[in-house]
SEVO-482955 format. One record per residue (C-alpha): residue number from 0; residue in three letters; chain; y, z, x. Coordinates in nm, 2 decimals, always signed. Example, Ala and Ser with C-alpha at 12.3 -4.5 7.8 and 13.67 -1.06 7.14 Angstrom:
+-----+---------+--------+--------+--------+--------+
! num ! residuo ! cadena !      y !      z !      x !
+-----+---------+--------+--------+--------+--------+
!   0 !     Ala !      A !  -0.45 !  +0.78 !  +1.23 !
!   1 !     Ser !      A !  -0.11 !  +0.71 !  +1.37 !
+-----+---------+--------+--------+--------+--------+
END
This chain:
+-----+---------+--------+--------+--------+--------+
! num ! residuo ! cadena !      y !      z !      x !
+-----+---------+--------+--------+--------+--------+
!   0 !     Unk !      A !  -1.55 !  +0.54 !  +0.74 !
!   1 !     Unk !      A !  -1.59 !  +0.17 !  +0.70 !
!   2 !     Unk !      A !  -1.89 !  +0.09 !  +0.53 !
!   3 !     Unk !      A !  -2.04 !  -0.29 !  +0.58 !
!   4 !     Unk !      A !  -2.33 !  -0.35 !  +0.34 !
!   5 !     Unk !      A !  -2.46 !  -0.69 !  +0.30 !
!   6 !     Unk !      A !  -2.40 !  -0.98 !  +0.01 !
!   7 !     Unk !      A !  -2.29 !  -0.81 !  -0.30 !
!   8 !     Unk !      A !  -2.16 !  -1.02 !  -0.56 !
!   9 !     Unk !      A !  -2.07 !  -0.67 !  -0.72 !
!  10 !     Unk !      A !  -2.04 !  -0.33 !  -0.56 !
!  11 !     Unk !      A !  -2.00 !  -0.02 !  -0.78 !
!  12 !     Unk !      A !  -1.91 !  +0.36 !  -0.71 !
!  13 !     Unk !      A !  -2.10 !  +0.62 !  -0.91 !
!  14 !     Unk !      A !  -1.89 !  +0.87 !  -1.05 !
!  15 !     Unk !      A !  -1.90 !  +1.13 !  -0.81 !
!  16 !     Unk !      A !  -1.80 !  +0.85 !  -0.52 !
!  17 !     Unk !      A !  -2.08 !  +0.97 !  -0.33 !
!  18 !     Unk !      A !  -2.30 !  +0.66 !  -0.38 !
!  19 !     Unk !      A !  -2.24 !  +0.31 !  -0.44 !
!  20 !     Unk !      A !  -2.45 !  +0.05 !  -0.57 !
!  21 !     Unk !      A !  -2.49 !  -0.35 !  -0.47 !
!  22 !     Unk !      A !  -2.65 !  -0.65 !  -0.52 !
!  23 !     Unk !      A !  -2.74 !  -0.97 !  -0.36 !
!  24 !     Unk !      A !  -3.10 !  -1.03 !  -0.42 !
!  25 !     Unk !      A !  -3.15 !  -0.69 !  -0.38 !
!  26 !     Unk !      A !  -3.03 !  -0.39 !  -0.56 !
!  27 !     Unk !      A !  -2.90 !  -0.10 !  -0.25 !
!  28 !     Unk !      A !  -2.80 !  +0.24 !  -0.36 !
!  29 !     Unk !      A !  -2.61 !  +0.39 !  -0.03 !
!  30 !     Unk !      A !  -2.45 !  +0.74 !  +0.06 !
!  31 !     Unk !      A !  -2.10 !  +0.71 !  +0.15 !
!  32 !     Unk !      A !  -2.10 !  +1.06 !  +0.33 !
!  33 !     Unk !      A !  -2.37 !  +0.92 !  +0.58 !
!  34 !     Unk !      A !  -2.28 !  +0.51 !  +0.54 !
!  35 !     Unk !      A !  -2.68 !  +0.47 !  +0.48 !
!  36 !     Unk !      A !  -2.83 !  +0.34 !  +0.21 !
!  37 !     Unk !      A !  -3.10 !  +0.52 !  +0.03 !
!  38 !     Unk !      A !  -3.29 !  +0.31 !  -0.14 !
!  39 !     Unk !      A !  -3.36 !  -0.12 !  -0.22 !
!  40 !     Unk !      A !  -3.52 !  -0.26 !  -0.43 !
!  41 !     Unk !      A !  -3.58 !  -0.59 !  -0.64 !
!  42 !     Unk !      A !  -3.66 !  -0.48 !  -0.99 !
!  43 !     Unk !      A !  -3.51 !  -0.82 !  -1.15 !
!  44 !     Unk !      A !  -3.50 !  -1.18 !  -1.06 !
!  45 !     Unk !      A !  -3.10 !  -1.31 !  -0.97 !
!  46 !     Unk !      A !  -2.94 !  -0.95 !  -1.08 !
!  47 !     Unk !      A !  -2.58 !  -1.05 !  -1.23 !
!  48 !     Unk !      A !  -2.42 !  -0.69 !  -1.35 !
!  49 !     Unk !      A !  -2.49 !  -0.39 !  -1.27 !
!  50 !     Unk !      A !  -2.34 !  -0.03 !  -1.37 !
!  51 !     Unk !      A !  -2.37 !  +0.32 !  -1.33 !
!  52 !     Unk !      A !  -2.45 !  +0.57 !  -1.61 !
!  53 !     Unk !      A !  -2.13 !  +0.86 !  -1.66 !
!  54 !     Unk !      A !  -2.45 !  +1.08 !  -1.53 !
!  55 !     Unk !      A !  -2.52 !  +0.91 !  -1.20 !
!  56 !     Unk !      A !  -2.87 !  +1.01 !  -1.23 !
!  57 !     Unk !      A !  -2.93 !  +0.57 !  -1.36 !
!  58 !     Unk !      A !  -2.79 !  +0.26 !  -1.35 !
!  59 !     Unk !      A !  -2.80 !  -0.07 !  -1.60 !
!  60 !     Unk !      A !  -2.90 !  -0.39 !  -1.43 !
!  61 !     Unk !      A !  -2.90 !  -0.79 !  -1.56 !
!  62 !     Unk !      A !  -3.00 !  -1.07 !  -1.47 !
!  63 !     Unk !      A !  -2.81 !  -1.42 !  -1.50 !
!  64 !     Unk !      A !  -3.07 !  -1.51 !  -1.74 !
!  65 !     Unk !      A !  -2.97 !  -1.19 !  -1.97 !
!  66 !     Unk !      A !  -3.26 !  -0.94 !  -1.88 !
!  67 !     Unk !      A !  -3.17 !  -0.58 !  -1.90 !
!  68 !     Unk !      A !  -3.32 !  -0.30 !  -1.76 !
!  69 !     Unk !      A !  -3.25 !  +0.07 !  -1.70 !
!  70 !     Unk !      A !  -3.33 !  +0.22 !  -1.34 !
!  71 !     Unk !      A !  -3.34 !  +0.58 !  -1.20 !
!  72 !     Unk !      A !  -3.08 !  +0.54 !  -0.95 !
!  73 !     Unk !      A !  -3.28 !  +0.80 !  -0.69 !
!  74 !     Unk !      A !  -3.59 !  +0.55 !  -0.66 !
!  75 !     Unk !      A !  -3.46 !  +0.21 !  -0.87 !
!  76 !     Unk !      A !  -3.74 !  +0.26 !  -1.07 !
!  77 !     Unk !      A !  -3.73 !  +0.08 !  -1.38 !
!  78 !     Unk !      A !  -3.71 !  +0.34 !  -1.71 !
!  79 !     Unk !      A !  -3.72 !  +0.09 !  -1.96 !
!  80 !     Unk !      A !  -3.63 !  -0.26 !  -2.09 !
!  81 !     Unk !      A !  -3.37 !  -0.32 !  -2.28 !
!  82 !     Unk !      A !  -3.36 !  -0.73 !  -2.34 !
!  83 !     Unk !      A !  -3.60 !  -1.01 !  -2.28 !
!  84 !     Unk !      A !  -3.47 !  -1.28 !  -2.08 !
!  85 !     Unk !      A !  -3.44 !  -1.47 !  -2.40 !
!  86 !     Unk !      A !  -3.10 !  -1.32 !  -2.44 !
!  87 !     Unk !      A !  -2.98 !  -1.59 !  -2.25 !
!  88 !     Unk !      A !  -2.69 !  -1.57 !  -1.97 !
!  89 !     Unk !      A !  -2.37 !  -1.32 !  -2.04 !
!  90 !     Unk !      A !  -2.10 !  -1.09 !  -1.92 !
!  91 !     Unk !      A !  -2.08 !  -0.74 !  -1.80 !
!  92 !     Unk !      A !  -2.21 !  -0.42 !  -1.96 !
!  93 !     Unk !      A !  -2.05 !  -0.08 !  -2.07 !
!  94 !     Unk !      A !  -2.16 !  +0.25 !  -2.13 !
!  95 !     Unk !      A !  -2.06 !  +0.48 !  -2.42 !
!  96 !     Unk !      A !  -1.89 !  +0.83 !  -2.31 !
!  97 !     Unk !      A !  -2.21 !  +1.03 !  -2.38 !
!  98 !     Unk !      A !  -2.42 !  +0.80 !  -2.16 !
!  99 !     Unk !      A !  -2.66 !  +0.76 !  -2.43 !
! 100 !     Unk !      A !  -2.55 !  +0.38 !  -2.54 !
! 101 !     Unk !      A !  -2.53 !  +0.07 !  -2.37 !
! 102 !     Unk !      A !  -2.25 !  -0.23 !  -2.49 !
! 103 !     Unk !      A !  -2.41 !  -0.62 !  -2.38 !
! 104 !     Unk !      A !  -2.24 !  -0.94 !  -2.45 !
! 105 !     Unk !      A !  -2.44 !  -1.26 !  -2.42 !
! 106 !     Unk !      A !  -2.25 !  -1.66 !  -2.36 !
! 107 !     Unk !      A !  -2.47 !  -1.73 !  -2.73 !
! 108 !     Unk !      A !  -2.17 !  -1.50 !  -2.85 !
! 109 !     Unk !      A !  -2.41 !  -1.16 !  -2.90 !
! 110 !     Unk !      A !  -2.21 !  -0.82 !  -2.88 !
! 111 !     Unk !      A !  -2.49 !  -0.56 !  -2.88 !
! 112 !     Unk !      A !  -2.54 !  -0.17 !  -2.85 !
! 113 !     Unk !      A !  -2.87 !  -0.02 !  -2.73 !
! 114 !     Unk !      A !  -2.98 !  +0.34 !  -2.81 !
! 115 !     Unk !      A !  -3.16 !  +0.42 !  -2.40 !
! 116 !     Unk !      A !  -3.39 !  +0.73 !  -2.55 !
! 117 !     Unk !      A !  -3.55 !  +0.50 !  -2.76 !
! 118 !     Unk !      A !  -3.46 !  +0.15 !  -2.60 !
! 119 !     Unk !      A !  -3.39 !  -0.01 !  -2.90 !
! 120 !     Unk !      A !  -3.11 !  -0.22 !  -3.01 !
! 121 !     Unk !      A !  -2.92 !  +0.00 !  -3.23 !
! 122 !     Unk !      A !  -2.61 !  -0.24 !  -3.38 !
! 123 !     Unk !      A !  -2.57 !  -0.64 !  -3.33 !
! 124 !     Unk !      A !  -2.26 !  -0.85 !  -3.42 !
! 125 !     Unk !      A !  -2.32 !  -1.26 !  -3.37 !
! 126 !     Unk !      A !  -2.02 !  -1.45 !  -3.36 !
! 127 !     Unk !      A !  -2.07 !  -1.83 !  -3.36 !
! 128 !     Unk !      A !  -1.95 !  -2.10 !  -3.15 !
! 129 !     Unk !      A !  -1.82 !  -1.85 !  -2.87 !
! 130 !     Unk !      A !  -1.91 !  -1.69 !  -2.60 !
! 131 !     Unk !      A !  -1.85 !  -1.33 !  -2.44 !
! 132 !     Unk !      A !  -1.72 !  -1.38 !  -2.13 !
! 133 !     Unk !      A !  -1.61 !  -1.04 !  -1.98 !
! 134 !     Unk !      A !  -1.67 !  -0.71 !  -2.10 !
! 135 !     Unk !      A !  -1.46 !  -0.41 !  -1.89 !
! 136 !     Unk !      A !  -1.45 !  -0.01 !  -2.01 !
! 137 !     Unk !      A !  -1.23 !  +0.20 !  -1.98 !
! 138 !     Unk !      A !  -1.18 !  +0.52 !  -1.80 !
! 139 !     Unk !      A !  -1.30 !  +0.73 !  -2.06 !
! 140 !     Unk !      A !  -1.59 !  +0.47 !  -2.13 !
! 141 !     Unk !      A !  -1.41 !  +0.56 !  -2.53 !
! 142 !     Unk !      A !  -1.33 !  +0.14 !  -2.54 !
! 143 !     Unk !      A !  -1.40 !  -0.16 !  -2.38 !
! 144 !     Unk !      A !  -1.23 !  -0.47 !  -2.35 !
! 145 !     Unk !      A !  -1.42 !  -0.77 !  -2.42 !
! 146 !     Unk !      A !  -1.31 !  -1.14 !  -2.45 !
! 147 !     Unk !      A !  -1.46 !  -1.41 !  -2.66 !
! 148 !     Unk !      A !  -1.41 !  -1.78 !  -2.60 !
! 149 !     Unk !      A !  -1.46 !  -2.03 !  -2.77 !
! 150 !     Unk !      A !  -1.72 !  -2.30 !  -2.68 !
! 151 !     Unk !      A !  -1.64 !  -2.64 !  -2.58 !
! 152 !     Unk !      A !  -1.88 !  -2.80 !  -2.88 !
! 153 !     Unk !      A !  -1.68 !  -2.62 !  -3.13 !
! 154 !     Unk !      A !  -1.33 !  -2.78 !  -2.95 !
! 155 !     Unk !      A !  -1.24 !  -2.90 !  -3.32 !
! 156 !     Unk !      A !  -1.29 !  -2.58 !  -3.48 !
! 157 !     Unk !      A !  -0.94 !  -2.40 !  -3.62 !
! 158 !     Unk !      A !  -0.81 !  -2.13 !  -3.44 !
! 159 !     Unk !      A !  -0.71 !  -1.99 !  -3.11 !
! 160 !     Unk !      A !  -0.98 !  -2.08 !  -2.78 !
! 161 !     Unk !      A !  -0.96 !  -1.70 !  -2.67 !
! 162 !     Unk !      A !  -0.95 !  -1.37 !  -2.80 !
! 163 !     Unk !      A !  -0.93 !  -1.04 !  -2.69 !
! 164 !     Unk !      A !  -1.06 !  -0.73 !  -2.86 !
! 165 !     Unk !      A !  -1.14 !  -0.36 !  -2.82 !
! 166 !     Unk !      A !  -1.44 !  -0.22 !  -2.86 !
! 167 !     Unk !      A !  -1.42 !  +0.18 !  -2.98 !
! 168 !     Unk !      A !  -1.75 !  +0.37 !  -2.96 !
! 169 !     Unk !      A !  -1.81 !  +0.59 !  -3.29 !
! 170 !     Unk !      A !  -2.09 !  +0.90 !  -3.28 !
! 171 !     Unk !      A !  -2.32 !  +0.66 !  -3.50 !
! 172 !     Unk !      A !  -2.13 !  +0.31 !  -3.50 !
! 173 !     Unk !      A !  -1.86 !  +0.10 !  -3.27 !
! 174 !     Unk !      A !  -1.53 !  -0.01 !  -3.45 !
! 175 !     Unk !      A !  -1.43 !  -0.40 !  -3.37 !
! 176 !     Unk !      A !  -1.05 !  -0.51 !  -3.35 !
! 177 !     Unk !      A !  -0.85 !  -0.81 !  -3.22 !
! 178 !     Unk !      A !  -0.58 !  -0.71 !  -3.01 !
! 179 !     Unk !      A !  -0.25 !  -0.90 !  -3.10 !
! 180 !     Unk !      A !  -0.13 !  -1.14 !  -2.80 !
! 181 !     Unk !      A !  -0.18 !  -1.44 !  -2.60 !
! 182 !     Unk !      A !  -0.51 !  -1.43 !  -2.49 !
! 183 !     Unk !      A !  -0.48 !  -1.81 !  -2.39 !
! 184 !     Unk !      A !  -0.63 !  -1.82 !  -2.07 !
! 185 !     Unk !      A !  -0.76 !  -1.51 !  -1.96 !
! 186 !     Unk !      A !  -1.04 !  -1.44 !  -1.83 !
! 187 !     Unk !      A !  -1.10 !  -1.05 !  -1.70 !
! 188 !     Unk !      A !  -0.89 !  -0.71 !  -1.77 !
! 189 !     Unk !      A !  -0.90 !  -0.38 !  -1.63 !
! 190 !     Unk !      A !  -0.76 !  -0.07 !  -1.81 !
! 191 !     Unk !      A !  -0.49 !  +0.15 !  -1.63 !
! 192 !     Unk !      A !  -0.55 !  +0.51 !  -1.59 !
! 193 !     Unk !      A !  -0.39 !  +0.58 !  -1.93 !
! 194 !     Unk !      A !  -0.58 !  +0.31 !  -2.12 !
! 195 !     Unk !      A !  -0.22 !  +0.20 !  -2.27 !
! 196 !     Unk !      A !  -0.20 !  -0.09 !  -2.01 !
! 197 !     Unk !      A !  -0.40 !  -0.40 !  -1.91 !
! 198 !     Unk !      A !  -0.42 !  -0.56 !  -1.63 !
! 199 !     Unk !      A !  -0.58 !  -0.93 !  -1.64 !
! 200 !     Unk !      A !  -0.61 !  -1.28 !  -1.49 !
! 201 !     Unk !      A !  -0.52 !  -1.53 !  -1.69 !
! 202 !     Unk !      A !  -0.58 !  -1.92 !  -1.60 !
! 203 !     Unk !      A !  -0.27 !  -2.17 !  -1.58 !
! 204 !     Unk !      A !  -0.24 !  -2.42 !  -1.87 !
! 205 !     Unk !      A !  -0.17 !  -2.78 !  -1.69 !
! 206 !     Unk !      A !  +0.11 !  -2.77 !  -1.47 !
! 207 !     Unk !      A !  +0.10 !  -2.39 !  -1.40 !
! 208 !     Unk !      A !  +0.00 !  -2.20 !  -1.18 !
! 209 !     Unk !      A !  -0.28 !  -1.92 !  -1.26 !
! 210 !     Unk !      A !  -0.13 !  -1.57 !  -1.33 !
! 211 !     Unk !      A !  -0.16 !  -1.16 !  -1.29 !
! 212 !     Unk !      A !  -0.01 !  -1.02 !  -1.59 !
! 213 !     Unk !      A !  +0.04 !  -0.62 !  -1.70 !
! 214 !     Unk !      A !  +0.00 !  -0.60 !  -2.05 !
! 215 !     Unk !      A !  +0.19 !  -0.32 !  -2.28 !
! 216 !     Unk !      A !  -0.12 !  -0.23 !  -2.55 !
! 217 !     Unk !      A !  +0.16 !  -0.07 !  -2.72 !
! 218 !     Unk !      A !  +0.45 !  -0.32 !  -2.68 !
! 219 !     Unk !      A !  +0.15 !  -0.64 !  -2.74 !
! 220 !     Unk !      A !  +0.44 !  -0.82 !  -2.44 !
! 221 !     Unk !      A !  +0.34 !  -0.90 !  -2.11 !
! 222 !     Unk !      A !  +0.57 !  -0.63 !  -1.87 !
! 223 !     Unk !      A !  +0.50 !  -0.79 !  -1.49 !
! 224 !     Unk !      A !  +0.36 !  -1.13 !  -1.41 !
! 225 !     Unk !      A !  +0.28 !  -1.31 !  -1.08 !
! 226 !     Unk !      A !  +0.14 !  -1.61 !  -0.97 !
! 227 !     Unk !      A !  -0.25 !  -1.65 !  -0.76 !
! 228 !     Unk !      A !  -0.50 !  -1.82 !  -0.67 !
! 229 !     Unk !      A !  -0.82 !  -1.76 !  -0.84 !
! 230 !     Unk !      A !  -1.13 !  -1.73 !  -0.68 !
! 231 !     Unk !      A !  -1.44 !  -1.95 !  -0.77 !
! 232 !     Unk !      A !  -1.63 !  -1.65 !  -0.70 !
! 233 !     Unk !      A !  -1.52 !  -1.41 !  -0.92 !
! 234 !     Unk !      A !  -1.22 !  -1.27 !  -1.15 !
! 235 !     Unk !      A !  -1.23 !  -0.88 !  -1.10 !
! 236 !     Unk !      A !  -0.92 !  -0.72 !  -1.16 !
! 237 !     Unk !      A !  -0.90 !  -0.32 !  -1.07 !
! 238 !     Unk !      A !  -0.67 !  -0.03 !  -1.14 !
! 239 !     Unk !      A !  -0.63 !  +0.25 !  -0.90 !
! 240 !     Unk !      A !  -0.69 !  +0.58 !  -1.06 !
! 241 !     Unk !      A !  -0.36 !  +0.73 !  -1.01 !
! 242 !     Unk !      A !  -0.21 !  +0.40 !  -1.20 !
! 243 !     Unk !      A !  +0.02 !  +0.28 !  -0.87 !
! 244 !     Unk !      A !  -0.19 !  -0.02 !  -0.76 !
! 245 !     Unk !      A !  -0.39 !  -0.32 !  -0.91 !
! 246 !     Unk !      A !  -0.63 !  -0.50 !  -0.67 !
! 247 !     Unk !      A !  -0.73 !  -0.84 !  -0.72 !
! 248 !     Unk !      A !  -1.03 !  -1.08 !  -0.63 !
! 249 !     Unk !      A !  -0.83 !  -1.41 !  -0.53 !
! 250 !     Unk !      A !  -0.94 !  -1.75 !  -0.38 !
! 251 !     Unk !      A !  -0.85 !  -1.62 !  +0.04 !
! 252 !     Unk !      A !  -0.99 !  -1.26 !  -0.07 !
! 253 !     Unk !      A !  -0.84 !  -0.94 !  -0.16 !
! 254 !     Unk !      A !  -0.53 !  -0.89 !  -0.27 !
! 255 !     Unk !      A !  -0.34 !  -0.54 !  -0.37 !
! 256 !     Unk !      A !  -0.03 !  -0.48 !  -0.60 !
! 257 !     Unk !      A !  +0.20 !  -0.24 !  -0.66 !
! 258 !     Unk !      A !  +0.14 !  -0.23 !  -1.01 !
! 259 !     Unk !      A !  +0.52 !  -0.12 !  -1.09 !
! 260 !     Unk !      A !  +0.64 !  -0.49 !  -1.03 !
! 261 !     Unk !      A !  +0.34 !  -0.68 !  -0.90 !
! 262 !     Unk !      A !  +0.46 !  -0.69 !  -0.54 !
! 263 !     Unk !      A !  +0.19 !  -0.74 !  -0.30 !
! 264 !     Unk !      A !  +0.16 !  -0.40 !  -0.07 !
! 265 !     Unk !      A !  -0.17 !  -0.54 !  +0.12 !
! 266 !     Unk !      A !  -0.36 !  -0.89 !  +0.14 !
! 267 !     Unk !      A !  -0.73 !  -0.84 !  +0.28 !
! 268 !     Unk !      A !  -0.91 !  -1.17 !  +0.42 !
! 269 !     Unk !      A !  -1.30 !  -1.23 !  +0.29 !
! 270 !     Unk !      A !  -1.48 !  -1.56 !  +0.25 !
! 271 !     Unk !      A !  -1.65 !  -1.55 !  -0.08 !
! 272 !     Unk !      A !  -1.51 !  -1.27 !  -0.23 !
! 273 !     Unk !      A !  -1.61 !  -1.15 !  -0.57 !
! 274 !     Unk !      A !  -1.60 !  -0.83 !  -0.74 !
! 275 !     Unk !      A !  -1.35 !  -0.48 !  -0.64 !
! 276 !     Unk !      A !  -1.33 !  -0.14 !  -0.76 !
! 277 !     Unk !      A !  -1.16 !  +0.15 !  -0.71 !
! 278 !     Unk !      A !  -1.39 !  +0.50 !  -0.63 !
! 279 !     Unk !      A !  -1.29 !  +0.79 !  -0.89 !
! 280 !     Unk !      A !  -1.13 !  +1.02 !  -0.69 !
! 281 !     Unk !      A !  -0.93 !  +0.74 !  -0.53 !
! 282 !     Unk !      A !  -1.03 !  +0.78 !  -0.16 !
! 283 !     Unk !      A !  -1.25 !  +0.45 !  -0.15 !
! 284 !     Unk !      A !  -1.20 !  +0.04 !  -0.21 !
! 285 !     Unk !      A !  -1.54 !  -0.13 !  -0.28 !
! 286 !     Unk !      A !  -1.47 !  -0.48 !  -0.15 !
! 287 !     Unk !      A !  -1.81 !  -0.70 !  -0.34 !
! 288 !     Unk !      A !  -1.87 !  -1.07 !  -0.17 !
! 289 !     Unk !      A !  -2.09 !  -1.28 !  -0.09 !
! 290 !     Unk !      A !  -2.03 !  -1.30 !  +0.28 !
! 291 !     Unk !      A !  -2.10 !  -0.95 !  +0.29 !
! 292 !     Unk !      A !  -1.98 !  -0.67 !  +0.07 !
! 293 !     Unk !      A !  -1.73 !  -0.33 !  +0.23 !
! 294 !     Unk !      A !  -1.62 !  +0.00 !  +0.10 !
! 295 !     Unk !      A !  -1.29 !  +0.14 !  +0.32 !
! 296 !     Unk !      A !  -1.11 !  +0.42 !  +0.29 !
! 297 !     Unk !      A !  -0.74 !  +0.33 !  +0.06 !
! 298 !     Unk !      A !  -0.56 !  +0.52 !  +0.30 !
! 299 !     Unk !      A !  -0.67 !  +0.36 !  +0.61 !
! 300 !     Unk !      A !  -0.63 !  +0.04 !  +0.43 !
! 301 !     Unk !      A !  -0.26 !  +0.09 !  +0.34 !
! 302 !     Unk !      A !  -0.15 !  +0.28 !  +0.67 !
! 303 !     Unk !      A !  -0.21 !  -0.08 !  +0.85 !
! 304 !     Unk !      A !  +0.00 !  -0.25 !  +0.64 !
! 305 !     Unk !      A !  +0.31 !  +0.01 !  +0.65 !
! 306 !     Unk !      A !  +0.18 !  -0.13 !  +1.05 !
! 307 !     Unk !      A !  +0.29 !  -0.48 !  +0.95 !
! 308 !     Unk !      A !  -0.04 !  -0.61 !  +0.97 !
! 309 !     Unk !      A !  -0.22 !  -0.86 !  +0.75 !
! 310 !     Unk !      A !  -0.56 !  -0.72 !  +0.73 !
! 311 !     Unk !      A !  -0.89 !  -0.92 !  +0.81 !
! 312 !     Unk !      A !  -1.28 !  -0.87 !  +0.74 !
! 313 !     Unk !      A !  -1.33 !  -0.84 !  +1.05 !
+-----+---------+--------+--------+--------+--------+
END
């Protein structure tokens, strides 16, 4: 099955890998048994992140301008609201294990949770002079990742330009802490499958080329590096779930790692390429650009480059 769905600046599995969601200017739920989509709709002007509930049964939308929403993911209904569009532009979102609480970062440098039974915001942390940039959770949805960057107006304020934290959801709260390395730089991370590693992109300082980097959580060291080319599109980095490979968005496309020693096992051509992700069980790639979005099959993808062959979009 090889699945060709339209622009999709991301393109998300639910967690069953029976559906996946993507946007252009649409939002498309479609069933990867049948390769048909189910269901479009437009429930927010320029959607910028979406994400599926550990559920299935909805899915959190935004908006470049910062609106949030919750949708039933059967009809794309919209449940509730969770933030005006004077939020402003920001990052991703995260769910909290339970389903019940939503993480939101804003570029105004907002970290937010939201209680979805009552559609409130429940807890709010403002940090000045920065913006959230990325905000990635793990595979038990326990933490997220979240990097804060310092904005250029506050370039003569003391201190490093980048950090990178952990968020840890609490029954009633969510713990905050800085991890301890070079965040210089980086600007997405993906957890590995034991939530002990990340994987990120990190930007070159002058002279240097821009980098892949697997980072020890234990160890705070970097353990593999190798050198890219970053994509103007997008910066998503992914971790398959059995740990063994780390797919990148790049400048010429797609590009997959063996995540052991960051040698590349398969290179995939797209114009415009933007987002990829993994499905749960392993068996899928979601490939999210703006040329027009895929989902393949991993082992159909790897079998043609044990063939020798460099694979294209088309």
């Amino acid at each position: 099955m090889r699945l060709r769905i339209g622009p999709s600046y991301e393109l998300r599995f639910d967690p069953e890998s029976r559906r996946a969601a993507s946007f252009g200017r649409n939002v498309s739920v479609w069933d990867l048994a049948t390769g048909k989509r189910t269901v479009r709709a437009h429930p927010l002007q320029h959607p910028s992140h979406v994400r599926w509930s550990p559920e299935g049964n909805t899915l959190a939308l935004k908006s470049t301008s910062g609106e949030l929403v919750l949708l039933n993911a059967e009809n794309l209904e919209c449940l509730g609201r969770l933030q005006s569009k004077a939020a402003g532009e920001g990052c991703g979102i995260a769910f909290s294990p339970s389903g019940d609480r939503l993480l939101d970062g804003t570029w105004n440098g907002v970290l937010a949770t939201y209680e979805l039974r009552s559609f409130g915001q429940q807890l709010k942390a403002e940090f000045p002079d920065t913006m959230i940039t990325s905000i990635e959770p793990s595979p038990s949805r326990r933490f997220a990742a979240w990097v804060l960057s310092r904005k250029h107006s506050a370039a003569s304020a003391a201190g490093p330009r980048k950090s990178v934290l952990l968020a840890h959801w609490a029954p009633s709260e969510m713990a905050l802490h800085e991890l301890d390395l070079d965040a210089d730089g980086i600007n997405a991370t993906a957890f590995d499958n034991t939530e002990t590693r990340l994987a990120v992109g990190r930007r070159g300082r002058a002279g240097e080329r821009d980098r892949v980097e697997i980072i020890d959580l234990a160890e705070k060291r970097v353990v593999a590096t190798v050198d890219f080319m970053s994509s103007p599109n997008g910066c998503s980095r992914a971790w398959s779930p059995d740990g063994n490979i780390i797919a990148s968005v790049e400048n010429d496309g797609f590009r997959f790692y063996d995540s052991s020693k960051l040698s590349v096992i398969a290179s995939v051509g797209f114009r415009y390429a933007s987002h990829v992700e993994f499905s749960a069980t392993g068996r899928f790639v979601a490939l999210g650009a703006w040329s027009g979005g895929e989902v393949r099959p991993i082992e159909s993808l790897l079998s043609d480059v044990d063939a020798g062959s460099t694979i294209n979009p088309d």
